[in-house]
KEKE-3310 file (N, C-alpha, C; in steps of 0.2 Angstrom, whole numbers, plus 5000, padded with zeros to 4 digits):
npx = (4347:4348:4334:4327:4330:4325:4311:4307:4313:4304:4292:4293:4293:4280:4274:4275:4271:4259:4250:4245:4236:4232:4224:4224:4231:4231:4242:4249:4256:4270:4268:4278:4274:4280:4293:4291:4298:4310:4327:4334:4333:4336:4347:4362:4365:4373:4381:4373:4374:4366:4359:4357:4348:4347:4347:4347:4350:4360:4354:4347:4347:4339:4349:4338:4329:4331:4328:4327:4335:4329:4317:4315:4321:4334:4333:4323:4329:4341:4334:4330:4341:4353:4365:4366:4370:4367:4376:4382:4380:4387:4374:4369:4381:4390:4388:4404:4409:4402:4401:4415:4414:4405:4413:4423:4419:4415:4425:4430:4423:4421:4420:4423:4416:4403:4383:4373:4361:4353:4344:4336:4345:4356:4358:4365:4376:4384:4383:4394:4405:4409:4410:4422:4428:4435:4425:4420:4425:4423:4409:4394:4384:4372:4357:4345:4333:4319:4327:4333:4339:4338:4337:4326:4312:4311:4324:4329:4317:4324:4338:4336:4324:4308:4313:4324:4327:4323:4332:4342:4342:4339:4351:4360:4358:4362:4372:4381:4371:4376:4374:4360:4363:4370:4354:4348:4340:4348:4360:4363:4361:4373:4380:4376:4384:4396:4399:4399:4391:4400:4409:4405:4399:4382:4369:4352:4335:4321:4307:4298:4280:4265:4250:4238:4234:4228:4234:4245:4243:4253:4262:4255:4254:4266:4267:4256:4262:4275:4270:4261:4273:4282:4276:4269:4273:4282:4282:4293:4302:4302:4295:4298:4311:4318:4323:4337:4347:4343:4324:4318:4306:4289:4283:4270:4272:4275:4287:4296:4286:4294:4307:4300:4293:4278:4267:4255:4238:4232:4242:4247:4259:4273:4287:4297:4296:4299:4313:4318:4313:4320:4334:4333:4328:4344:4350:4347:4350:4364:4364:4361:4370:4380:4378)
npy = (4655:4654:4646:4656:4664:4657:4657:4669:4673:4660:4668:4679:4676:4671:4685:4690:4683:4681:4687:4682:4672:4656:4644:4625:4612:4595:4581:4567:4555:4543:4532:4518:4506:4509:4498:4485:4476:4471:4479:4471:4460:4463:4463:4468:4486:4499:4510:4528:4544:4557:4573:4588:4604:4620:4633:4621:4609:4597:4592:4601:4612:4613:4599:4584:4591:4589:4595:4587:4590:4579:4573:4561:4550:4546:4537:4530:4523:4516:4509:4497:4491:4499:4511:4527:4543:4561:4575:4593:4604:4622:4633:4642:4643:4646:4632:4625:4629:4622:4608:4606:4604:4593:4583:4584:4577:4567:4560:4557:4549:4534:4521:4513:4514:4523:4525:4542:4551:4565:4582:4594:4609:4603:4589:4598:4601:4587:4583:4590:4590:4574:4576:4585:4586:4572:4565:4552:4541:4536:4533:4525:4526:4542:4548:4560:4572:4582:4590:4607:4602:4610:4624:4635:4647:4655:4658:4667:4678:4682:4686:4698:4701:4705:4702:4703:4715:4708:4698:4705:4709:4698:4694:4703:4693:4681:4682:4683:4678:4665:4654:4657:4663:4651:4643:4649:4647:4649:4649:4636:4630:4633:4627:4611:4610:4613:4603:4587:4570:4559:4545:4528:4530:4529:4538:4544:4550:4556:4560:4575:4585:4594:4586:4579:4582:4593:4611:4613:4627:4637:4637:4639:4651:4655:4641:4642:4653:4647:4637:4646:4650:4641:4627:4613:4612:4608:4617:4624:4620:4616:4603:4599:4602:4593:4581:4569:4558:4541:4539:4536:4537:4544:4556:4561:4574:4588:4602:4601:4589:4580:4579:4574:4584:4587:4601:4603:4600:4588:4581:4565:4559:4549:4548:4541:4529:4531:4536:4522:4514:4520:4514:4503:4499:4505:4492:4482:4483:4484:4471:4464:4469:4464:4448)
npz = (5786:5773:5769:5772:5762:5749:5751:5751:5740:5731:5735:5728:5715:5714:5717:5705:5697:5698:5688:5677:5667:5663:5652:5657:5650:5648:5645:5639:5649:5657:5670:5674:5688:5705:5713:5724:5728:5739:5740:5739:5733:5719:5717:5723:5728:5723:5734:5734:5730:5735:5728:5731:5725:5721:5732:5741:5754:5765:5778:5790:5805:5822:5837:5839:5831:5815:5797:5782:5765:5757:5760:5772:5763:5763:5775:5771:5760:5766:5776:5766:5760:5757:5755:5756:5754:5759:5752:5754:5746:5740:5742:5732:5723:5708:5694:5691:5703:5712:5707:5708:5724:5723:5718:5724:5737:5732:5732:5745:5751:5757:5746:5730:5719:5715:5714:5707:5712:5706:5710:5701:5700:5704:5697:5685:5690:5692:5682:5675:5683:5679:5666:5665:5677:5682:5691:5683:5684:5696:5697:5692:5688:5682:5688:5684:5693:5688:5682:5675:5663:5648:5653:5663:5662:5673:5676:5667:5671:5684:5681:5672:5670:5675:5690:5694:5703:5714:5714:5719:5730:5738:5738:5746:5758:5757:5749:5732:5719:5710:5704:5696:5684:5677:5673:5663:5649:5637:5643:5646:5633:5630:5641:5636:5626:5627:5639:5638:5636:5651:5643:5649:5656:5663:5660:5663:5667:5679:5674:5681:5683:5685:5680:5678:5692:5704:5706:5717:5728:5732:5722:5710:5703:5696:5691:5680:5674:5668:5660:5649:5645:5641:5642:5649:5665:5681:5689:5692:5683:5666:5657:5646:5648:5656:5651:5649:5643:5646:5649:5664:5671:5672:5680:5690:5699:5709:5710:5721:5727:5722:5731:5740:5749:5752:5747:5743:5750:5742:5739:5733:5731:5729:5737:5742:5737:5723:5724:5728:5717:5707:5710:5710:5697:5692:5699:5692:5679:5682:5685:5671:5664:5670:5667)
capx = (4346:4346:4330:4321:4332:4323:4307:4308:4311:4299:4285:4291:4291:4274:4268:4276:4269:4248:4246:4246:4230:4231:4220:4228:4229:4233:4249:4250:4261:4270:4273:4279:4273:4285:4294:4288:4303:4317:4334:4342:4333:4336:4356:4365:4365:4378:4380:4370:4376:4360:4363:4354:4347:4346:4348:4346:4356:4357:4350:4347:4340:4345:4348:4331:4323:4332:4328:4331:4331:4327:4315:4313:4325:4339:4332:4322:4334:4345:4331:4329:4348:4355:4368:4365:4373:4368:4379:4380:4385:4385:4368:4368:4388:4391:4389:4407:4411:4397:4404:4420:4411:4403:4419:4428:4416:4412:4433:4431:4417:4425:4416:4425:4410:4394:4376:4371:4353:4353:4338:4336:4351:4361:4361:4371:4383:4383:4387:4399:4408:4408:4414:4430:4433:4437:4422:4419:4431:4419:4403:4393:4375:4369:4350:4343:4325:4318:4334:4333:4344:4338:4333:4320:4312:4310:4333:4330:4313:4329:4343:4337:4316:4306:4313:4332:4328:4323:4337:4348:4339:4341:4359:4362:4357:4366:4380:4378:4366:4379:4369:4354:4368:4368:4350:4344:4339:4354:4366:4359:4362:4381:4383:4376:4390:4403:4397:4397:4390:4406:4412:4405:4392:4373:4362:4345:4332:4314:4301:4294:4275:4259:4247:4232:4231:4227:4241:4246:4241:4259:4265:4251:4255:4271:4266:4251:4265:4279:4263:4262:4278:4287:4270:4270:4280:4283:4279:4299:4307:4298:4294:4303:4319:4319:4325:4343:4349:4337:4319:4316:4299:4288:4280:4266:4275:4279:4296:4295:4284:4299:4309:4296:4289:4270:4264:4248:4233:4229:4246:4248:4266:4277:4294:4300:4292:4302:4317:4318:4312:4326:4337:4330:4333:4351:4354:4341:4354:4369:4362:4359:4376:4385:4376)
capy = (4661:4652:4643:4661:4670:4654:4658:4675:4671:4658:4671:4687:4674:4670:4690:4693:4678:4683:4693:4678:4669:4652:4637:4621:4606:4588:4579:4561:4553:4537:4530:4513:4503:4505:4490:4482:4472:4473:4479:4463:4454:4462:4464:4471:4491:4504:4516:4531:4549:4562:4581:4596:4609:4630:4634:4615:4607:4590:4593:4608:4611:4609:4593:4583:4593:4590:4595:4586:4591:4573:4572:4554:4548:4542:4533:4525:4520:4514:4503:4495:4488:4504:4516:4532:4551:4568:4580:4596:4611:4627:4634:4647:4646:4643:4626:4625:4626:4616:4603:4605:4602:4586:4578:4582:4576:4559:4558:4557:4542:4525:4519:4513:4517:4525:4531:4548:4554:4572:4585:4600:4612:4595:4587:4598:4601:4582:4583:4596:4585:4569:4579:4588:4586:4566:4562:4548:4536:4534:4535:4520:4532:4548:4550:4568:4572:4589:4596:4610:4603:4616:4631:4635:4654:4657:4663:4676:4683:4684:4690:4701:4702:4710:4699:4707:4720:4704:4696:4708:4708:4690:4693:4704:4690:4674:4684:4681:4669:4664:4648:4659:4665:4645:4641:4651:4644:4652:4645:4628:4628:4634:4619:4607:4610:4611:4599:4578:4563:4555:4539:4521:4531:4528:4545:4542:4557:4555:4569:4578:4588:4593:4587:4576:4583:4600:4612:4619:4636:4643:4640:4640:4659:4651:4636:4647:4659:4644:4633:4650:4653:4635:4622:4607:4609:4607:4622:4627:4618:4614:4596:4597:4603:4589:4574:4569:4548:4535:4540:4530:4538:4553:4556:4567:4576:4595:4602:4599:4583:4575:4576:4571:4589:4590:4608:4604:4598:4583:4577:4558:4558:4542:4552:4537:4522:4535:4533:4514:4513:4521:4512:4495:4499:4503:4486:4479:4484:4481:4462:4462:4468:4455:4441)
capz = (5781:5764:5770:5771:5754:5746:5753:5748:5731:5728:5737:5724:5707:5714:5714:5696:5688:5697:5685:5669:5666:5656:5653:5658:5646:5649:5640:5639:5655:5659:5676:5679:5695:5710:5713:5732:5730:5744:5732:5741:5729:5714:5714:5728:5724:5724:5737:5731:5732:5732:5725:5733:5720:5720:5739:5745:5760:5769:5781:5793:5811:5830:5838:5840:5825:5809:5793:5778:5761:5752:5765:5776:5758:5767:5781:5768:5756:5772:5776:5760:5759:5750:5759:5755:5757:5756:5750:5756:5741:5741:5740:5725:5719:5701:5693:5693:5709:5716:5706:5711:5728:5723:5715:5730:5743:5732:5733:5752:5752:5758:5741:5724:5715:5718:5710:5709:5711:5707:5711:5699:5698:5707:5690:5682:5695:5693:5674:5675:5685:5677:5661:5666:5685:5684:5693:5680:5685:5703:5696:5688:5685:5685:5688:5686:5693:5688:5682:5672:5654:5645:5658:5666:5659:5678:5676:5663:5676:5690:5677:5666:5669:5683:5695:5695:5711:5720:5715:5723:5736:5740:5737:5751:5762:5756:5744:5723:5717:5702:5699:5694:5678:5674:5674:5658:5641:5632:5648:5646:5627:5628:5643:5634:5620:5631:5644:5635:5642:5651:5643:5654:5663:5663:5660:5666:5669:5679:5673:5685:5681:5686:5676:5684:5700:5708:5706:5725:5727:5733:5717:5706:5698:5693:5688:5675:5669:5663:5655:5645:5639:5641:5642:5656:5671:5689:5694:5693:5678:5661:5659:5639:5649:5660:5649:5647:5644:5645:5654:5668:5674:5669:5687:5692:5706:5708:5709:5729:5732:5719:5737:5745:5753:5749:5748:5741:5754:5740:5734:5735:5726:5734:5734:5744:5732:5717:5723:5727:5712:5703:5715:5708:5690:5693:5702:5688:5673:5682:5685:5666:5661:5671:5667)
cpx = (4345:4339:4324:4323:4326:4314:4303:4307:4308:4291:4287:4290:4281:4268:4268:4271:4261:4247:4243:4238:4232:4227:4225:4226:4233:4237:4247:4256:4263:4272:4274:4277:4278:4286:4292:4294:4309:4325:4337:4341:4332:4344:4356:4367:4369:4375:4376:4372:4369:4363:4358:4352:4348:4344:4345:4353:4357:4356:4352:4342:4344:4345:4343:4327:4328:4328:4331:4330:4327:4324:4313:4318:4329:4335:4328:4326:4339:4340:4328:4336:4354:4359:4368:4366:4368:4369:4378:4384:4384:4379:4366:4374:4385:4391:4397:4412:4406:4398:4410:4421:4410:4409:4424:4425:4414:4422:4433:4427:4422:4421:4421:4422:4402:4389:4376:4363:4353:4347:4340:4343:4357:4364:4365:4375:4387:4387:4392:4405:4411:4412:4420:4431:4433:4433:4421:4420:4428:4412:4399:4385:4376:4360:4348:4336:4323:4321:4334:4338:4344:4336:4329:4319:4311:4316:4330:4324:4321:4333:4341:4327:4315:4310:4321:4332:4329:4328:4343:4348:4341:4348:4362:4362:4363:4371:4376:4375:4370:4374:4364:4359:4368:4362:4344:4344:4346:4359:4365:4361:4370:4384:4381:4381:4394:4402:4394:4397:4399:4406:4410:4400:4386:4369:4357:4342:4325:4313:4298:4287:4270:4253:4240:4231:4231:4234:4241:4245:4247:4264:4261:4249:4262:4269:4260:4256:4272:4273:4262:4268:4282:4282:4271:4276:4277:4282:4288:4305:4301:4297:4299:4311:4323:4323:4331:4344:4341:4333:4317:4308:4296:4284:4275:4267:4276:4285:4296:4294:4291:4306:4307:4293:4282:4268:4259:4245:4232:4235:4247:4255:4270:4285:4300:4301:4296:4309:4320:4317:4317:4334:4337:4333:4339:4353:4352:4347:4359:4370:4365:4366:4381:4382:4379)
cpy = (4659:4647:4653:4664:4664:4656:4664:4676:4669:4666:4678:4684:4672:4676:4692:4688:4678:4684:4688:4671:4663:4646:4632:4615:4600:4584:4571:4560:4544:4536:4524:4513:4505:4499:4492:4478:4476:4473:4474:4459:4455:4465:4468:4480:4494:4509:4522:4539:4553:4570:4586:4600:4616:4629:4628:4614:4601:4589:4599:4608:4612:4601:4590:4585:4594:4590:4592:4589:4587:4569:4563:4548:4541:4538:4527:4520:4515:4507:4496:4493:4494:4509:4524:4538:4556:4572:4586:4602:4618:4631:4637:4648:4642:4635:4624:4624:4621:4609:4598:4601:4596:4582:4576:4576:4567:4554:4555:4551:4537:4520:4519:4515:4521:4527:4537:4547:4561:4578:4591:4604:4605:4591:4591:4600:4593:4582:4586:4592:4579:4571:4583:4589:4578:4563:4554:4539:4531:4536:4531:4524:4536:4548:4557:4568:4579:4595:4600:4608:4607:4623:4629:4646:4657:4662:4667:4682:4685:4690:4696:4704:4705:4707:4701:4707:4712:4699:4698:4707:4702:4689:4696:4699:4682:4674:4684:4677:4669:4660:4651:4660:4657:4642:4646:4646:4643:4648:4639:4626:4629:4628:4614:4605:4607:4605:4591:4574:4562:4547:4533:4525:4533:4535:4544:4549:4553:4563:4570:4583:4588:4592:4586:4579:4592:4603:4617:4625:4639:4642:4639:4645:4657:4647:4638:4650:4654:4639:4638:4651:4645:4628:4617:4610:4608:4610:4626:4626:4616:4607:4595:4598:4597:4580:4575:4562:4545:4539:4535:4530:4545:4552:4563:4570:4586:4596:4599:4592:4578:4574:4577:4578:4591:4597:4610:4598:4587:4579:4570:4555:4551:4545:4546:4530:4525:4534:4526:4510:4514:4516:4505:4494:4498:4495:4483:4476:4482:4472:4460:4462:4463:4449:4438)
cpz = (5774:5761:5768:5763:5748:5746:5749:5742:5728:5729:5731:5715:5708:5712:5708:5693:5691:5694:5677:5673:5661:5656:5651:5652:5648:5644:5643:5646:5656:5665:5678:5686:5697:5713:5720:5734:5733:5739:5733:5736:5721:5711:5722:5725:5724:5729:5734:5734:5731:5733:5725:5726:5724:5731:5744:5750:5761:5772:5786:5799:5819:5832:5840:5834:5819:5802:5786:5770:5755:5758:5767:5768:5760:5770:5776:5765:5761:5774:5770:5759:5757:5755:5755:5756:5755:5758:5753:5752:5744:5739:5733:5722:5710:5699:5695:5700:5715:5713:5707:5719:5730:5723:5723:5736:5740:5733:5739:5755:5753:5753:5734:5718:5718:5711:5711:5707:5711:5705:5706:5697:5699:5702:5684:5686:5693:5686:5670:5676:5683:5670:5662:5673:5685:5685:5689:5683:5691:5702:5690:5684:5687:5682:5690:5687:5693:5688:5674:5665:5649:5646:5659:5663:5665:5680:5676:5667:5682:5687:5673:5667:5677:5688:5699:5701:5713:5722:5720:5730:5741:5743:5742:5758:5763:5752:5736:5723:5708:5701:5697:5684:5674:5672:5668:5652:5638:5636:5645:5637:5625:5633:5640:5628:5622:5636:5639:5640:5644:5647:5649:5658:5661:5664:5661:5668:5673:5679:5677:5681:5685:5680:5676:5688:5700:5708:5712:5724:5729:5729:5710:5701:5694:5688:5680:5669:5665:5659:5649:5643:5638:5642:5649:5658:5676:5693:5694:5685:5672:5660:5651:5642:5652:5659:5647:5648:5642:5651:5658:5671:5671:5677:5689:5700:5703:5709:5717:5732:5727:5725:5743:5751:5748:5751:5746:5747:5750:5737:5737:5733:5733:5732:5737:5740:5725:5718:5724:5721:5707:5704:5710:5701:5687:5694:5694:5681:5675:5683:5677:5661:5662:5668:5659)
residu = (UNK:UNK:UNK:UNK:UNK:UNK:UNK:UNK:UNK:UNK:UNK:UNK:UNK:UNK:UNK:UNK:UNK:UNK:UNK:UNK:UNK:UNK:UNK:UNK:UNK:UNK:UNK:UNK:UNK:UNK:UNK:UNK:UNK:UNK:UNK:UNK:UNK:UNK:UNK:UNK:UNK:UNK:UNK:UNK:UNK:UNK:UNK:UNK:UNK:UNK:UNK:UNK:UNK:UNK:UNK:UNK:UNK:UNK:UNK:UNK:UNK:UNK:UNK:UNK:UNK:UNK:UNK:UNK:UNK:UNK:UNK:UNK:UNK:UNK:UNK:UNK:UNK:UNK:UNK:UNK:UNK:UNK:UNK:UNK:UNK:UNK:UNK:UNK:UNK:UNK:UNK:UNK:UNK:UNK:UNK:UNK:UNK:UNK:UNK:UNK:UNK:UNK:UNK:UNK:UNK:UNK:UNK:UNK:UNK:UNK:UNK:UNK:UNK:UNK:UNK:UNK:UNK:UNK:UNK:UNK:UNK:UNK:UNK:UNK:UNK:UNK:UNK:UNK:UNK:UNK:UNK:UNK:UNK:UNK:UNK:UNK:UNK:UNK:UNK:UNK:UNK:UNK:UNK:UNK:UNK:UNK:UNK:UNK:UNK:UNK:UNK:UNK:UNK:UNK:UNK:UNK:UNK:UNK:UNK:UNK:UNK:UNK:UNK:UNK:UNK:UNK:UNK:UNK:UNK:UNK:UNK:UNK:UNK:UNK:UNK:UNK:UNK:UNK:UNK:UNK:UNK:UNK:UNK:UNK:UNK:UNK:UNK:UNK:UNK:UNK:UNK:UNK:UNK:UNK:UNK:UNK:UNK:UNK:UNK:UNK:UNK:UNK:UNK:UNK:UNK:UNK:UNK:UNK:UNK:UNK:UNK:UNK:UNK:UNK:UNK:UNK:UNK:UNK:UNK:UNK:UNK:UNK:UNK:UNK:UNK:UNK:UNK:UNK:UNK:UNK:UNK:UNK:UNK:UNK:UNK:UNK:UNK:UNK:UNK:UNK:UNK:UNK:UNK:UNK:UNK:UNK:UNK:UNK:UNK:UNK:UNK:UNK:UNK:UNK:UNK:UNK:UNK:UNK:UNK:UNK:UNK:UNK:UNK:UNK:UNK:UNK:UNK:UNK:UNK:UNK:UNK:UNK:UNK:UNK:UNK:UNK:UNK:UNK:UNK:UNK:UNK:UNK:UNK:UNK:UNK:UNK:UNK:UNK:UNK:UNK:UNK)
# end
C-alpha cells in the first residue's frame, strides 16, 4: 500500500506541475572516476547501514520476488568485501521518530561502529539522530545522497499549495504523512539551527541532478516546475539543497537512478559503481588518519 500512496503522489505532482513551461540550462558538474578497485585493497571497510527516504522500505515482495529499495546495492556491496544492511523506517513518520528508529535499529547491529549511507529524507533522519539520540558514539560517517538539507519546494505544493487534497487523500491510505511537515524550506532552516554536525563524525554529501542527459518523461513536469522556482535538480530535490560536509561527488543521476532504478529508456547512471565508490573513500580516509 505505501508503494501505490507513493505512486499516487508522484503521478498528482506530475498533473500540477504540466502546466509550467521552462527552458533547461546546463551547470557545470564534477564526477570522479569509480574506483575498479576491490575495497580489500584499499582498507578494510566498515559495515555500512543504508537509509530509505519518503515512503521507502528494505525491501518488499513475496518469496522468490523481492523488491528492494537500494536496488541490487547490497548484494553488491556484499560482493565487494563490505557488509551492508537495509534499514527498514517508517515510511512517512516525522523525522523524529524515524530517527528514533534508525538509532534503535543501528543499537541492535552486532557492530561497534558503522557507516551510514543515507538516501533523500534518510539523511536527515540520520542527522537528527547523530545529534541528540546518541547515535554518534556508533557511527564513524554519514553520507547523504539527494537529501533534501534545505527543502525541496515540492513540501510547501503538499502542505499548503494545490497539492494539500491529494495529500489527504494519500493519508487516508498509509495514515499522516508527518514527514511531508519536515521537508519544506522553512522546516529545513529551523532543523538546520537546531540540528549540529555531531562531534568525530565525517559529513559527506553526493549531489544528485539532471543535467546532460534526457530528463524521464514520468517526472519531467516536475522536474520543469522546481528548475523554475528552485534551478538544477533531480527531479524531486534541488541540487543547491543537496550539499552538507565535504562533497564527494556531483553525479548526473535522477532522484531514483541514485538507488539504482532507471525510469528513463536512456539512463546510464552506475548506482552500483556510486556506492563503492563512496565505500572506498570512507576506507580511503580512514587509512590516512591511521597512518
Amino acid at each position: 500500500m505505501n508503494l501505490v500512496a507513493a505512486i499516487v503522489l508522484v503521478a498528482l505532482l506530475v498533473a500540477i506541475a504540466a502546466v509550467v513551461v521552462v527552458r533547461a540550462r546546463r551547470i557545470p558538474r564534477v564526477e570522479p572516476p569509480l574506483e575498479k578497485r576491490p575495497l580489500g585493497e584499499r582498507g578494510a571497510p566498515l559495515p555500512v547501514v543504508l537509509v530509505h527516504g519518503l515512503f521507502g522500505f528494505d525491501r518488499i515482495g513475496v518469496p522468490g520476488v523481492r523488491v528492494h529499495y537500494f536496488r541490487g546495492i547490497v548484494d553488491h556491496l556484499g560482493s565487494l568485501g563490505c557488509h551492508a544492511h537495509a534499514v527498514r523506517l517508517s515510511p512517512a513518520a516525522s523525522v523524529p521518530e524515524r530517527a528514533q528508529q534508525l538509532a534503535d535499529k543501528i543499537a541492535a547491529l552486532p557492530h561497534d561502529r558503522v557507516d551510514i549511507i543515507a538516501h533523500s529524507l534518510g539523511g536527515l533522519d540520520a542527522r537528527y539522530a547523530l545529534a541528540h539520540l546518541g547515535l554518534a558514539k556508533r557511527v564513524r560517517a554519514l553520507v547523504t545522497v539527494g537529501t533534501p538539507h534545505r527543502g525541496t519546494p515540492l513540501a510547501e505544493l503538499a502542505n499548503d499549495g494545490p497539492l494539500a487534497i491529494a495529500r489527504r487523500a494519500v493519508a487516508t491510505f498509509v495514515g499522516p504523512l508527518a514527514a511531508l511537515d519536515w521537508l519544506t524550506p522553512a522546516a529545513l532552516a529551523a532543523f538546520n539551527h537546531d540540528v549540529p554536525d555531531a562531534q568525530g563524525v565525517r559529513y559527506a554529501c553526493v549531489v544528485g541532478g539532471i543535467r546532460d542527459t534526457p530528463v524521464p518523461l514520468a517526472i519531467a513536469p516536475v522536474h520543469a516546475y522546481l528548475r523554475r522556482v528552485a534551478g538544477a535538480n533531480d527531479g524531486i530535490v534541488p541540487v543547491s539543497s543537496q550539499y552538507w560536509g565535504e562533497t564527494l561527488a556531483e553525479i548526473e543521476a535522477d532522484h531514483f537512478a541514485q538507488i539504482g532504478w532507471q525510469i528513463g529508456t536512456r539512463s546510464t547512471f552506475d548506482a552500483n559503481g556510486m556506492y563503492a565508490f563512496v565505500v572506498a573513500r570512507l576506507g580511503d580516509a580512514a587509512v590516512k588518519l591511521s597512518a
